[in-house]
DRENPALUM-257642 format. One record per residue: x, y, z of N, C-alpha, C in turn. Coordinates in steps of 0.2 Angstrom, whole numbers, plus 5000, padded with zeros to 4 digits. Layout:
BEGIN
XYZXYZXYZ
...
This chain:
BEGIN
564153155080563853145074564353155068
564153115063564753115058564753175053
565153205049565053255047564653265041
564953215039564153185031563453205034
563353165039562753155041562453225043
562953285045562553335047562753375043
562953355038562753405033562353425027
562153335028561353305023560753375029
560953355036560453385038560353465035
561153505039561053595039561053575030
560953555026561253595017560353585016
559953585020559253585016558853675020
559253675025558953745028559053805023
559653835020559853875018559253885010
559053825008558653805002557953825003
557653805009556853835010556853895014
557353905019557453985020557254025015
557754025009557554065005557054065000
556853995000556353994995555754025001
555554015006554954025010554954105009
555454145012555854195010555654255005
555454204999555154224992554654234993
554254194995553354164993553154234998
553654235006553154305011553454365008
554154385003554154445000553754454996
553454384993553054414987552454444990
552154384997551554425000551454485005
552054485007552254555010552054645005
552454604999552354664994551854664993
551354624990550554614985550254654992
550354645000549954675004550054725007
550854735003551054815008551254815014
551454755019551354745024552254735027
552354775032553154785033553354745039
552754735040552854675047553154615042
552654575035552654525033553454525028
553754585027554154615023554954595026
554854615033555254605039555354525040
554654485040554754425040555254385034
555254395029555354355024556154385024
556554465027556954495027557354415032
557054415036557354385042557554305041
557054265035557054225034558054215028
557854275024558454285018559054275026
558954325031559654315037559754235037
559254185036559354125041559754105036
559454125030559754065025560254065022
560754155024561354165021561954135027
561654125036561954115040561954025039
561254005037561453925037561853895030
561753955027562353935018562853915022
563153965027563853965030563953885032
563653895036563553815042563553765036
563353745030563053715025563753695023
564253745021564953745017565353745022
565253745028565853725033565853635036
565053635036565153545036565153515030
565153545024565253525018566053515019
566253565019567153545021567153465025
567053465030567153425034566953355031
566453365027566053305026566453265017
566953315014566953295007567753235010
567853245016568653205019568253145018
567653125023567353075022567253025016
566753075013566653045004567253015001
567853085001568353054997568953005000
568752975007569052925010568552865007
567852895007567452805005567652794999
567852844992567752814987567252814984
566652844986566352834981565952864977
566352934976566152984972566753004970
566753014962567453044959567653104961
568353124961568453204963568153254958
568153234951567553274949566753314952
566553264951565753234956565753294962
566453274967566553324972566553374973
567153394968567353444965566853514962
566253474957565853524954565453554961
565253494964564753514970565053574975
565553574977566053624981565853674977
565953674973566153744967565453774966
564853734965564353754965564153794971
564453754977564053774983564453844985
564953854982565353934985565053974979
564953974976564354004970563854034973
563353964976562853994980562954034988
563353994990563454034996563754124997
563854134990564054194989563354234987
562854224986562454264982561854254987
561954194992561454204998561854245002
562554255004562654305008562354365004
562254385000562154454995561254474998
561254414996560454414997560454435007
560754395009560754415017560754495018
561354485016561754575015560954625013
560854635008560254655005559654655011
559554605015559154615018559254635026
559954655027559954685033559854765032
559954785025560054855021559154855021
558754825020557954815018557854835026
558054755029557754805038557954865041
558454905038558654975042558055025036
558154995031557655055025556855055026
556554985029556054975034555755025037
556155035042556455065049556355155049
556555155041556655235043556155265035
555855215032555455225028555755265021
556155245020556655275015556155285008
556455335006555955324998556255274992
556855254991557055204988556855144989
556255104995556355074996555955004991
555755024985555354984983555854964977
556455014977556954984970557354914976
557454954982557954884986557154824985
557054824986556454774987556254714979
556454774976556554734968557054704967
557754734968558354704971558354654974
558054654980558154614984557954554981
557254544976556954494975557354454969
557754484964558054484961558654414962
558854464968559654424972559354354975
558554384979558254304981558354254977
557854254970557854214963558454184963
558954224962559654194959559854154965
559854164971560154124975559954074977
559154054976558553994978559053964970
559153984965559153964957560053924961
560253954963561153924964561153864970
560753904974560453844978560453784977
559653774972559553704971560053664966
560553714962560953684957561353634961
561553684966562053644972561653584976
561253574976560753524979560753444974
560553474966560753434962561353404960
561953464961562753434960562753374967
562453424971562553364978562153274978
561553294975561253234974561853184972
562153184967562653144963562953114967
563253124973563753104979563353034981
563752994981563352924986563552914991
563152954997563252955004563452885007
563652825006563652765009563752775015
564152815019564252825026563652815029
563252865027562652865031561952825031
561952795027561352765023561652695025
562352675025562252585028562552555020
562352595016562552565007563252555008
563052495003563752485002564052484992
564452514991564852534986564952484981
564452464976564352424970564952374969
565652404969565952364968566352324972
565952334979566452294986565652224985
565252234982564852194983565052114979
564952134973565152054969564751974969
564252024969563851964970563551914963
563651854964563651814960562751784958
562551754950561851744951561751684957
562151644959562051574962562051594970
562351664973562351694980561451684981
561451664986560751674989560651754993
560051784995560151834999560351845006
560351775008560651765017561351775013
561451725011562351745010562551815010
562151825004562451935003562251955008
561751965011561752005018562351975022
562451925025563151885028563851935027
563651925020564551945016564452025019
563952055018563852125016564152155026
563752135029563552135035564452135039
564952095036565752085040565952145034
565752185031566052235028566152305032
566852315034566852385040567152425036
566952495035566952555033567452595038
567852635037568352665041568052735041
567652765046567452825047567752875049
């Protein structure tokens, strides 16, 4: 499997981990409930584990992009940068809730200032998250999607559409 392509897959996990993550701390809390509390806890673990996974085939996958050409090293650039942004605040957020499940555990009397914390770190990381999702939108995955790159096209008004499928169809991309 190419690298782009599996990183369109893992870079949406780390995103609704945390967001799902939010919605059960918030029900966890509204109910008091340390089972539901533990769940959401566990959810923040997935999503700081698949940030990781997200920025290490992001590595693999920007060789690709900037071999096709078809995003500026800016474009790239910002997105990288965004994404170690977030994957620093969803590990925090992770961290946080390994600290949440031992305070769980042992019922500690601070446990509602970490829990406000915790939600806190959630927020911002879901907020770094998606920025990194939109930096990423801007990338044109041609790889993966079969597109081909506006200016390898050149298509004339008098080309009929056999033709450009034709033309398009002998164009080989170096993977």
């Amino acid at each position: 499997m190419e690298a782009d392509y599996l990183h369109l897959i893992v870079n949406h996990f780390p995103i609704f981990s945390v967001l799902f993550g939010i919605l059960i701390l918030g029900w966890g809390l509204f109910r008091k409930n340390t089972s539901i509390l533990q769940i959401a806890m566990v959810l923040f673990l997935l999503g700081a584990v698949s940030s990781y996974v997200a920025m290490e085939t992001g590595e693999a996958a920007e060789d690709i992009v900037e071999e096709l050409s078809v995003a500026s090293h800016e474009v790239i650039h910002n997105h990288e940068e965004a994404a170690e942004i977030a994957f620093w605040f969803t590990i925090t957020t992770g961290l946080l809730s390994i600290v949440g499940l031992y305070v769980i555990s042992y019922d500690l009397r601070w446990r509602n200032t970490l829990f406000g914390v915790l939600a806190i770190s959630a927020l911002i990381s879901l907020g770094a998250l998606l920025y990194t999702a939109y930096q990423g939108g801007k990338i044109f995955h041609s790889g993966t999607t079969g597109a081909v790159p506006t200016e390898q096209l050149n298509t004339t008004e008098t080309e009929t559409g056999r033709e450009m499928i034709h033309r398009i169809s002998h164009i080989e991309f170096r993977l």
